[in-house]
C-alpha positions as CSV (number, residue, x, y, z in Angstrom):
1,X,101.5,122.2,118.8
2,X,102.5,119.8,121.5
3,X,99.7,121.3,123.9
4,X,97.0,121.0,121.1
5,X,98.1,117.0,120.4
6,X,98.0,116.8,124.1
7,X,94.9,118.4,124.4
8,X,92.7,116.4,122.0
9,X,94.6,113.2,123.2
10,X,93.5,113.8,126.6
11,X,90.0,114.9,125.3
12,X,89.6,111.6,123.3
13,X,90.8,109.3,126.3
14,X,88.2,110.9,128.2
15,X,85.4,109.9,125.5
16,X,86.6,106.6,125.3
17,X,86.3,105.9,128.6
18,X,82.8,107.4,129.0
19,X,81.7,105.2,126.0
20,X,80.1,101.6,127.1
21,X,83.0,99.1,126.5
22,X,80.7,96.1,124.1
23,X,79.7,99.7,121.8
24,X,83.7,100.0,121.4
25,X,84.1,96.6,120.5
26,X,81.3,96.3,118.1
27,X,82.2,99.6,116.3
28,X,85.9,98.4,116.4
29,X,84.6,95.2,114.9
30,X,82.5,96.7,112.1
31,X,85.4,99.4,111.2
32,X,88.0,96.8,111.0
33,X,85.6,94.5,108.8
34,X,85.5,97.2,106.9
35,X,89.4,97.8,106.4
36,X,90.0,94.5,106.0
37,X,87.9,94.6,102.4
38,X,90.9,97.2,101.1
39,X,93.2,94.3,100.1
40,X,89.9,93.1,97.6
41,X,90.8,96.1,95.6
42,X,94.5,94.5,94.6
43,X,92.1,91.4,93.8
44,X,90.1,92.9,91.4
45,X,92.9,95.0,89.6
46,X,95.0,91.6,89.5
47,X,92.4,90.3,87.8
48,X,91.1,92.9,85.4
49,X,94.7,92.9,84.2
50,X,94.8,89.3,83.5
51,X,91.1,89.4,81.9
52,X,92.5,91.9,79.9
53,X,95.6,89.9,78.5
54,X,93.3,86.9,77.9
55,X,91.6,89.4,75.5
56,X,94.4,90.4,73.9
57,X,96.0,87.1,73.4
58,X,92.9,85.5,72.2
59,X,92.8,88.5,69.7
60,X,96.7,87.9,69.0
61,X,97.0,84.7,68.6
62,X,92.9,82.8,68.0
63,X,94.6,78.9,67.4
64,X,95.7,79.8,71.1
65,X,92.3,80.3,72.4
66,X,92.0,77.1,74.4
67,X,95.6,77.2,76.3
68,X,94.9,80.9,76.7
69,X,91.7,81.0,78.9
70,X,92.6,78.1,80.6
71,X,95.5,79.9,81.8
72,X,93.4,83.0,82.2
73,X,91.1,81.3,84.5
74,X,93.8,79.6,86.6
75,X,95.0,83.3,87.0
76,X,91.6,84.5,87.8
77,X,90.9,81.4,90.5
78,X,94.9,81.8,92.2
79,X,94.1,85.8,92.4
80,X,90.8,85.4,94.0
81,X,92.5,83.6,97.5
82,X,93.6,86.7,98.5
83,X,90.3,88.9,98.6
84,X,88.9,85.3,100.1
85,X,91.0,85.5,103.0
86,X,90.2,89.1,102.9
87,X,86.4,88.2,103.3
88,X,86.8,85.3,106.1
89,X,88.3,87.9,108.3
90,X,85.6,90.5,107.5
91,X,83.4,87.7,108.2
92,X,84.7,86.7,111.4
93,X,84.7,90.2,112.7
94,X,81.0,90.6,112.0
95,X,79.9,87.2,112.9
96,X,82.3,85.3,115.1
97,X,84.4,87.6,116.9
98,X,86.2,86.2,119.6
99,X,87.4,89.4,121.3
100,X,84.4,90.4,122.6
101,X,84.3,87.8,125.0
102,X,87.6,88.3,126.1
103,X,89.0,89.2,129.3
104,X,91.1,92.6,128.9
105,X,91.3,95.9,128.8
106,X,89.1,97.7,126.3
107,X,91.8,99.5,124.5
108,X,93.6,96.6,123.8
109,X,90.6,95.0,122.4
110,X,89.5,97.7,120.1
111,X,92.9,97.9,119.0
112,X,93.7,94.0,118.5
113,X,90.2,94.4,116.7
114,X,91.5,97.1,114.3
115,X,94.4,95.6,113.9
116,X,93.2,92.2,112.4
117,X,91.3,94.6,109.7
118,X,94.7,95.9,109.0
119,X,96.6,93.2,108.7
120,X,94.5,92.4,105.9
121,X,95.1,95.3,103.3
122,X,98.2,93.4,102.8
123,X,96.3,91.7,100.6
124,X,96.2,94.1,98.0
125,X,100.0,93.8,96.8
126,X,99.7,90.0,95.8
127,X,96.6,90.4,94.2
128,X,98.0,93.3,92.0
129,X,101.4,90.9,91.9
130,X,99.9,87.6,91.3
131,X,97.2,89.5,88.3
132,X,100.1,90.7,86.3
133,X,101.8,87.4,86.7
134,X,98.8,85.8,85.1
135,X,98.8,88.5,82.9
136,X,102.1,88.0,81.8
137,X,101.7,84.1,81.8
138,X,98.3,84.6,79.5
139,X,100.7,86.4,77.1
140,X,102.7,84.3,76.4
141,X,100.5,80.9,76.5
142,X,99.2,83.1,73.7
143,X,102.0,83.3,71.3
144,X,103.5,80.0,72.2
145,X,100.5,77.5,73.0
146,X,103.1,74.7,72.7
147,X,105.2,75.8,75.4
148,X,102.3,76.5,77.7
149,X,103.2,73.2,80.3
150,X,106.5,75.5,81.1
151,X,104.4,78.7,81.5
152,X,102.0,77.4,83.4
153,X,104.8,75.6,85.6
154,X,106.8,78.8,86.2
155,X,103.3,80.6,86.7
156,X,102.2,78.5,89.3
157,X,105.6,78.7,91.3
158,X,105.7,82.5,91.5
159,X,102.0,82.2,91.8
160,X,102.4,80.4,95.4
161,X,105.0,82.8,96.4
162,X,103.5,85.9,96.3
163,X,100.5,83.9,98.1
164,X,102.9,83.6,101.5
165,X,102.7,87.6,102.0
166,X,98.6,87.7,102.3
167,X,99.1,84.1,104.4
168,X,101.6,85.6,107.1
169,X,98.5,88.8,106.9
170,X,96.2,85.6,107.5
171,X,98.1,84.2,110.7
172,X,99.1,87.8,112.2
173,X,95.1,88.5,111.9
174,X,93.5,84.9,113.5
175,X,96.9,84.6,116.1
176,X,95.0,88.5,117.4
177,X,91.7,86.9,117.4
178,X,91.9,83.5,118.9
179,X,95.3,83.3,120.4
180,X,96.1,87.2,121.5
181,X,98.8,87.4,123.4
182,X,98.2,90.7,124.5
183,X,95.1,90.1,126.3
């Protein structure tokens, strides 16, 4: 088993090298562009769930209807940052990246390239996380509309908490692109 790892280690080395270095980068760019969309699908299950409780508490509770999409749409707008930061990183990969003017060895580009895509899937868990809390915060706008400024407050505060995770994603992925400190 170790021989065959070896083996196709060895052979893949071998490839790499023979491949023209800017190809390696611009496939490493476009694959990691690519990666980096995976944390939109916690964005757009966030937010399906919180669409959903609107629904329901609209259906639950109609006098609510005003407090209850507002709240909705907060939820929907506060899930959305994540899949944004998400797309500025795919973004930058295709259009602006900075690595493939770098100095370095190949390998360590292609990699710090994958890598920023990466980072980024870590956007999934807060926009699952930050959907169910608006979600949850829908609900119960929806059965209490008078106590919706307390909601909304609580909401809000969890909301910019479970924001930090994708944010450190954010700062791991532009420190490899503009400030790399293995290159």
């Amino acid at each position: 088993m170790y021989v065959l790892l070896q083996f196709i280690l060895d052979s893949g080395f071998d490839w790499l090298a023979e491949q023209d270095p800017m190809a390696l980068l611009l496939a490493s760019s476009a694959l990691a562009a690519g990666i980096a969309m995976i944390g939109r699908i916690g964005t757009g299950i966030g937010q399906g769930y919180a669409a959903g409780k609107g629904a329901e508490g609209a259906a639950v509770n109609p006098k609510s209807l005003r407090q209850t999409t507002f709240v909705m749409l907060l939820s929907q707008a506060v899930t959305e940052t994540s899949g944004i930061f998400c797309l500025v990183i795919a973004l930058l990969l295709l259009y602006a990246n900075p690595l493939l003017g770098s100095a370095g060895t190949v390998i360590v580009l292609v990699a710090s390239t994958l890598a920023v895509g990466l980072s980024m899937i870590s956007a999934f868990g807060p926009g699952v996380g930050q959907g169910y809390a608006g979600g949850q915060a829908v609900e119960a706008v929806s059965y209490r509309p008078r106590f919706s400024g307390p909601i909304l407050r609580i909401f809000l505060v969890g909301q910019a908490i479970s924001q930090s995770k994708v944010v450190y994603a954010l700062i791991i992925a532009l420190i490899l692109l503009y400030a790399n400190p293995l290159i």
